[in-house]
VMD Tcl script that draws the C-alpha trace (Angstrom):
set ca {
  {-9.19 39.47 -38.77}
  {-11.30 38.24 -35.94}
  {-10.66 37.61 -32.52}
  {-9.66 34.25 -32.55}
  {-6.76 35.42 -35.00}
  {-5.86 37.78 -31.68}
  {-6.43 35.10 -29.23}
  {-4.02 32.33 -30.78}
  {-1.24 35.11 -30.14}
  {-1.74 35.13 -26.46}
  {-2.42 31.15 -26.09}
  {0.52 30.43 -23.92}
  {2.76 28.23 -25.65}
  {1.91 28.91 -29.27}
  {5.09 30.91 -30.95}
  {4.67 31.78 -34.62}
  {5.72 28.06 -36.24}
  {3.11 26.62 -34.14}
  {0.67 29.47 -35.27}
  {1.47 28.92 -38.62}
  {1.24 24.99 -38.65}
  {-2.61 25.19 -36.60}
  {-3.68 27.80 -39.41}
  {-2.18 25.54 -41.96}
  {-4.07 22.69 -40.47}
  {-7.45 24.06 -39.71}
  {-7.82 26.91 -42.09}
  {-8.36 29.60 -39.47}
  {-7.78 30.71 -36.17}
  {-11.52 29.98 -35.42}
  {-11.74 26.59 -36.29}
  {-8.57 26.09 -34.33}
  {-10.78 26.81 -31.03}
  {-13.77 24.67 -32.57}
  {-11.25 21.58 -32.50}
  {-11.27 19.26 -30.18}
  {-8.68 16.95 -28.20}
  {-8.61 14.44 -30.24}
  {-8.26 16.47 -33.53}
  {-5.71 18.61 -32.00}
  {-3.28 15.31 -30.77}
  {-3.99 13.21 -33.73}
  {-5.10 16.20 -36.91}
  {-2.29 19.18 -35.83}
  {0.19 16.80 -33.89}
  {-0.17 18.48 -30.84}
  {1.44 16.55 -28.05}
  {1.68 19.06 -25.61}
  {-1.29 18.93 -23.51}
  {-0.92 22.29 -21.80}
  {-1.14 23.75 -25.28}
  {-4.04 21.64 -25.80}
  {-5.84 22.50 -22.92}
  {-5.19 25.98 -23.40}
  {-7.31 26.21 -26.54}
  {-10.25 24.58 -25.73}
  {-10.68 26.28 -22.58}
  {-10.45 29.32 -24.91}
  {-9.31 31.44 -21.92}
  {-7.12 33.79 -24.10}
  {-10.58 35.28 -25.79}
  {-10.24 38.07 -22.77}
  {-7.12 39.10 -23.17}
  {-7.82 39.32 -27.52}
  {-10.60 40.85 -26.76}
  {-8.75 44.19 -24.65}
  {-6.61 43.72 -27.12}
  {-8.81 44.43 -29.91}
  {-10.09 47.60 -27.79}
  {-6.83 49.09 -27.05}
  {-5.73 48.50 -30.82}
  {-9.40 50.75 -31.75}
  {-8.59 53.22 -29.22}
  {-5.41 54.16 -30.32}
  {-6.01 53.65 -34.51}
  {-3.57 50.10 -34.97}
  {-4.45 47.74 -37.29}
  {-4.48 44.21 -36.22}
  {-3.26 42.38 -39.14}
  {-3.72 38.63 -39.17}
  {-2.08 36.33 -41.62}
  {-5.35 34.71 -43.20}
  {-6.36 38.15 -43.86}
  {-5.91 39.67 -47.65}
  {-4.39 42.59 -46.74}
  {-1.45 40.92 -44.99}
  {1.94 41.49 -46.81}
  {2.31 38.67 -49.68}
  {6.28 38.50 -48.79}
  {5.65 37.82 -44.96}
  {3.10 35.21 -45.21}
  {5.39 32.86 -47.00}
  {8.18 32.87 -44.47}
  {7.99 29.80 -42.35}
  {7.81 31.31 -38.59}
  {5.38 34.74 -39.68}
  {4.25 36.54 -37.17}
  {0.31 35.62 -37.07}
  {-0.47 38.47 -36.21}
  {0.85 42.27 -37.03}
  {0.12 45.47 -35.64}
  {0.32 48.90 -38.04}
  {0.01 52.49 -38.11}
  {-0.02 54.04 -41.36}
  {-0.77 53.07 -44.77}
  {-1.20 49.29 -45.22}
  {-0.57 49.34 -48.74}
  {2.81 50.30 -48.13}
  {3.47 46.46 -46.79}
  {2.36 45.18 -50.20}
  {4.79 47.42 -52.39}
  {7.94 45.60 -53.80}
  {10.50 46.65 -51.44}
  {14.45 46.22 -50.30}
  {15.83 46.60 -46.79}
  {18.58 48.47 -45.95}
  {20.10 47.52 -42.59}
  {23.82 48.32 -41.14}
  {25.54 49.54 -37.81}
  {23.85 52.20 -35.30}
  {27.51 53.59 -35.46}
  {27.42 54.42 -39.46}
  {30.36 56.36 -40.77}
  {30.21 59.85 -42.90}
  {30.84 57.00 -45.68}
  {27.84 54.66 -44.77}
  {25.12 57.87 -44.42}
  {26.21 59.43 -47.96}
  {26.50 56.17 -49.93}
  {23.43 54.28 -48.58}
  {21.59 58.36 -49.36}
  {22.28 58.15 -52.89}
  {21.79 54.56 -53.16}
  {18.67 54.68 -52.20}
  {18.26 57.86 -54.04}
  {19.68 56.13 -57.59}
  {17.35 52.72 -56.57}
  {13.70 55.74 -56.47}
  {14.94 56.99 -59.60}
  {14.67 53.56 -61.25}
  {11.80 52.36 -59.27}
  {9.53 55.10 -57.68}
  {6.86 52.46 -56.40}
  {9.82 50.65 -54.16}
  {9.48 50.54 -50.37}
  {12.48 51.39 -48.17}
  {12.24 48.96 -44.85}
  {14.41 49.71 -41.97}
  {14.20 48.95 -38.09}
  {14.13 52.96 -36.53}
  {17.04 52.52 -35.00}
  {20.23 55.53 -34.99}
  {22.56 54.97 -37.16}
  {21.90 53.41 -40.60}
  {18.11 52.75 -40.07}
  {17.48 56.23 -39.53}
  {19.74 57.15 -42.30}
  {17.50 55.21 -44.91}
  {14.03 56.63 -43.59}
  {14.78 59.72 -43.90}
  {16.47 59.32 -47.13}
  {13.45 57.57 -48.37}
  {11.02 60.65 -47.17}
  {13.65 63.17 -48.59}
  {13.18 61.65 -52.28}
  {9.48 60.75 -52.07}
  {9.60 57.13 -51.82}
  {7.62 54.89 -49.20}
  {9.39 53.50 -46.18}
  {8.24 50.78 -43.22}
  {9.67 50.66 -40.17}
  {9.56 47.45 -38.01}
  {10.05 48.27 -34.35}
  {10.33 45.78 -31.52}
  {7.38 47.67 -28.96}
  {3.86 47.89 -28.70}
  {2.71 50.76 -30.58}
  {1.64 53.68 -31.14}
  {5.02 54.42 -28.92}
  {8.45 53.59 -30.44}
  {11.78 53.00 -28.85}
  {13.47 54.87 -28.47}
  {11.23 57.39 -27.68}
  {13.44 60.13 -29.90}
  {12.45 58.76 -32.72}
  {8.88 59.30 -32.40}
  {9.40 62.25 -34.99}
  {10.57 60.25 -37.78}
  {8.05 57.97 -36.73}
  {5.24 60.83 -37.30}
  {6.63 61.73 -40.64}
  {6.75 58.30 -42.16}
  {3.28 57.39 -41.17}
  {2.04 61.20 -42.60}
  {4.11 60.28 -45.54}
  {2.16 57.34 -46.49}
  {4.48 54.93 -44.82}
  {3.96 52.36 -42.18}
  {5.19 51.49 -38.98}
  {5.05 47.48 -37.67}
  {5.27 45.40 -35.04}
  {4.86 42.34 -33.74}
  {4.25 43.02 -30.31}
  {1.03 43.49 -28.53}
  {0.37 45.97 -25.63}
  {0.33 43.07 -23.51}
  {3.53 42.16 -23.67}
  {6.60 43.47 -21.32}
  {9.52 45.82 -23.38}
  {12.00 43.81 -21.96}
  {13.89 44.38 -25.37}
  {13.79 40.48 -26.06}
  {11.89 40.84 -29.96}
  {14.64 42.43 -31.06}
  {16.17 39.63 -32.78}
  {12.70 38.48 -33.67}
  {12.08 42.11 -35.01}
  {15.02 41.41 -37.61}
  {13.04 38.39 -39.53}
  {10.60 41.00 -39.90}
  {12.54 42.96 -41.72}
  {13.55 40.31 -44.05}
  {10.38 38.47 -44.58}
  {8.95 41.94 -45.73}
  {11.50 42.55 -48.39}
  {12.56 41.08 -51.94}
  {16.21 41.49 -50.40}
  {18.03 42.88 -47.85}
  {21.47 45.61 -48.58}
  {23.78 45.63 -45.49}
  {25.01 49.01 -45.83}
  {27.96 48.56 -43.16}
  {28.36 45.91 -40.04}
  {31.15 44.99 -37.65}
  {31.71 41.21 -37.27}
  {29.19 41.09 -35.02}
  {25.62 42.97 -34.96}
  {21.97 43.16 -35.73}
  {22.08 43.31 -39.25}
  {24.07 40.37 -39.81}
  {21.24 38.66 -37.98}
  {18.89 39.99 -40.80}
  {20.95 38.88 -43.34}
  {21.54 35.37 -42.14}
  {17.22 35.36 -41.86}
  {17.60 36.79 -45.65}
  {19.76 33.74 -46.85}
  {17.17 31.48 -45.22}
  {14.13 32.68 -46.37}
  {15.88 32.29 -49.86}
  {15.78 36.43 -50.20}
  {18.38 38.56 -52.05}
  {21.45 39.51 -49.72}
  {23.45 42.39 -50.76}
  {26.37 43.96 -49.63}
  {27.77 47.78 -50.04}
  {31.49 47.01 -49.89}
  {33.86 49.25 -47.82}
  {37.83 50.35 -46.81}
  {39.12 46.92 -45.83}
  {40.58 48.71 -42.71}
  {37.33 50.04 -41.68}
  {35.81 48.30 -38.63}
  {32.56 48.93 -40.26}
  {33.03 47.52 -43.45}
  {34.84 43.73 -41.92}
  {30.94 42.37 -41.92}
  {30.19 43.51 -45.18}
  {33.12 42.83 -46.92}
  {33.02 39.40 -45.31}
  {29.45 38.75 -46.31}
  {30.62 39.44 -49.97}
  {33.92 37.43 -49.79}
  {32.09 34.52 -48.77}
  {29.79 34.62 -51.76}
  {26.39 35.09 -49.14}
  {25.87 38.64 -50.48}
  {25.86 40.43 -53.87}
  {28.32 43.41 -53.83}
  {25.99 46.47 -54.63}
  {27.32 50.21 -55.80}
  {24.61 51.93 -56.65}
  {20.34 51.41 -57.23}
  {20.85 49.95 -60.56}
  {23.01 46.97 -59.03}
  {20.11 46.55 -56.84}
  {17.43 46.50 -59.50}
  {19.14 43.96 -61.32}
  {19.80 41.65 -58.11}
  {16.14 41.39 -57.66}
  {15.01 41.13 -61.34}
  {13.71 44.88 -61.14}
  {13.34 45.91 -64.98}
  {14.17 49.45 -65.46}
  {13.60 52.11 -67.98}
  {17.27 53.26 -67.21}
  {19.36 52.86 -70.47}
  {22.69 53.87 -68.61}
  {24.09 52.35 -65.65}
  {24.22 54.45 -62.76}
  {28.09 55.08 -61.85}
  {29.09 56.44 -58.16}
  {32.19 58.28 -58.75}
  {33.20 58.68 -54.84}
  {35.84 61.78 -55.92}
  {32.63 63.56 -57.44}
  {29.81 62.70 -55.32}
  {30.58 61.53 -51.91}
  {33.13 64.66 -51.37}
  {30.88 67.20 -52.61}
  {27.97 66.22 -50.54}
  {29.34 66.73 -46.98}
  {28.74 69.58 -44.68}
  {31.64 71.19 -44.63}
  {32.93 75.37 -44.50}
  {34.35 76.95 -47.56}
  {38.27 76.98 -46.35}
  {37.62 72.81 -45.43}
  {36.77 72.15 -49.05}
  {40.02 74.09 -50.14}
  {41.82 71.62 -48.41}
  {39.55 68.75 -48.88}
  {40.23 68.94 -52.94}
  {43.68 69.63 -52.58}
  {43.62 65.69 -51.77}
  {42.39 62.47 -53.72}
  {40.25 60.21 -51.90}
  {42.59 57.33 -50.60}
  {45.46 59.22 -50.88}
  {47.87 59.62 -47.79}
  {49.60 63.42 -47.48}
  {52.21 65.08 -45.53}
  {51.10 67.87 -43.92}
  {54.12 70.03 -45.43}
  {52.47 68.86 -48.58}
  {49.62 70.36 -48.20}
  {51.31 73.49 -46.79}
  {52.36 73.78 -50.26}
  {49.01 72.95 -52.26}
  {47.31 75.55 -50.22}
  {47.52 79.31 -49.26}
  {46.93 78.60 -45.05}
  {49.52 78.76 -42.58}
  {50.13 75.53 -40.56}
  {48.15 76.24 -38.08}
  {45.05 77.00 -40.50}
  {45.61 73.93 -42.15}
  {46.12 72.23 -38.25}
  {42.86 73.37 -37.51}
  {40.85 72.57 -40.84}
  {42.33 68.56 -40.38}
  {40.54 68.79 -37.09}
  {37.01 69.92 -38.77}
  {37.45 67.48 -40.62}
  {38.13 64.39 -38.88}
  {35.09 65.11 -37.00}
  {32.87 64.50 -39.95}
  {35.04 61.26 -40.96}
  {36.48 63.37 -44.36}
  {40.20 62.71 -43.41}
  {42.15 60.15 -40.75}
  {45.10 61.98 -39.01}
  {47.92 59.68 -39.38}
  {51.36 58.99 -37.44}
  {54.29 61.50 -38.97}
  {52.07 64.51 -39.65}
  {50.57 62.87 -42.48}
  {46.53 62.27 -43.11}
  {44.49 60.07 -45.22}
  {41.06 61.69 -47.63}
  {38.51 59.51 -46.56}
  {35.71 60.78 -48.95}
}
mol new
graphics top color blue
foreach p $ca { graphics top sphere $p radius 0.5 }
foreach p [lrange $ca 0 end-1] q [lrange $ca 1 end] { graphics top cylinder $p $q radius 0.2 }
display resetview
């Protein structure tokens, strides 16, 4: 990358498409400034003459230039998209970013590599299933990238699932680097990036954090990965924005399905209803959405009774009561008086724990619902 490459992304006017179709036109970011008028109007179609004038009079050169010195100072590579080293998936998408900035490895932005993408308000559910998912999908495919957005919730939940089994993970924020938003997560930002891992952006120091590349930040997201898994979602939310930029960039858009009366599964379950997304269970459904051969001669099964339960967090006396229910099934709390050796109260209290970690739903009547 040069520093015309930096100075088309702060020519005033120019968004990404427009980026893409002067590169397309000229060949490079430097014979875009060579051009003149005429080859700009008639050659690139440029009819808007502030654009126009803004190139020629080169007057963004200053502001690529500090930004090629603050990008040295603080160890970010400036990525352009004429460059070799710039992700394979990302250049094809239509409006690419020209130009991206990274800390880390950038061979991590070249492995194949799925998305994983779902509410900031993830259930017990979401965390443990999207864990082993991503867990079953290393097993298959160690050299796999796991791309998220940093965010609480689910994005957290599948960086840190990726560094707890070894594989890569990229994180696409929506700031200038090297600081992330929010600034809590500047921990897990550390440990990706010392675990080989990336961190990306599209956003220069010299823009405001109003917050606004957000939604921008999501085509990211997609245009980096061979397909997208939306873990859980609402109706509404970010993710479904990344899957809807998924569908267009003609990715693979998966879906983990959930409890049709869970708030957090309606966007999922509606994704896969419609037919948009694939309905994904474990890693080996994902491998063989995306055309992933494995060595696996079994298909991976994800018994929720034996897996989900037995991974929570929970105290000794919880799990006595915990398997003295089957997931999905709706007890009476005299009932479980009687499966169990605890006075009412004990068993009062237990319910309690375990609401709080989303095990069990206390239900109208005394009764309660196993959740996992």
């Amino acid at each position: 990358m040069n520093i015309y490459d930096l100075a088309l992304l702060f020519t005033h006017g120019i968004g990404p498409k427009t980026a893409a179709h002067l590169i397309d036109t000229f060949g490079s970011a430097e014979r875009i400034f060579s051009a003149n008028e005429v080859e700009l109007h008639q050659r690139a179609s440029i009819v808007n003459t502030d654009i126009v004038e803004a190139i020629i009079s080169k007057s963004a050169l200053r502001k690529a230039e500090q930004e090629l010195n603050y990008c040295e100072k603080h160890h970010i590579y400036a990525v352009a998209a004429t460059d070799s080293i710039y992700p394979a998936l990302l250049r094809e998408i239509p409006d690419r970013p020209h130009v991206i900035f990274v800390q880390g490895s950038l061979e991590a932005l070249s492995k194949p590599s799925v998305a994983f993408v779902g509410t900031r308000n993830i259930s017990t559910y979401g965390q443990v299933a999207g864990r082993k998912i991503i867990e079953q999908l290393h097993d298959l495919r160690p050299e796999a990238a796991i791309v998220s957005g940093l965010a609480f919730g689910n994005d957290e939940n599948a960086h840190k699932a990726a560094l707890e089994v070894g594989a890569t993970t990229v994180a696409v924020i929506a700031n200038a680097l090297p600081e992330v938003q929010p600034s809590s997560q500047s921990p897990l930002a550390k440990r990706i990036i010392e675990a080989q891992g990336a961190i990306v952006t599209e956003v220069s120091s010299q823009h405001k954090n109003t917050g606004r590349f957000f939604p921008s930040r999501n085509r990211i997201i997609a245009g980096l990965s061979s397909g997208t898994v939306v873990v859980e979602s609402p109706y509404e939310g970010g993710s479904l924005i990344t899957a809807e930029y998924a569908l267009d960039y003609e990715r693979v858009l998966m879906a983990m399905p959930g409890r049709i009366f869970d708030k957090n599964s309606f966007g999922t379950n509606l994704l896969i209803k419609q037919n948009k997304a694939a309905m994904v269970c474990s890693g080996s459904d994902i491998a063989y959405q995306l055309g992933w051969e494995t060595s696996a001669t079994e298909e991976q099964t994800f018994a929720p009774t034996e897996q989900l339960g037995e991974t929570l967090n929970v105290t000794p006396d919880e799990r006595v009561l915990l398997d003295a229910m089957q997931v999905g099934e709706v007890v009476d709390y005299e009932t479980l008086f009687g499966r169990t050796s605890f006075t009412p109260q004990r068993v009062m209290a237990l319910l309690t724990g375990l609401e709080l970690c989303d095990a069990v739903r206390l239900l109208p009547g005394r009764k309660c619902e196993r959740l996992l």
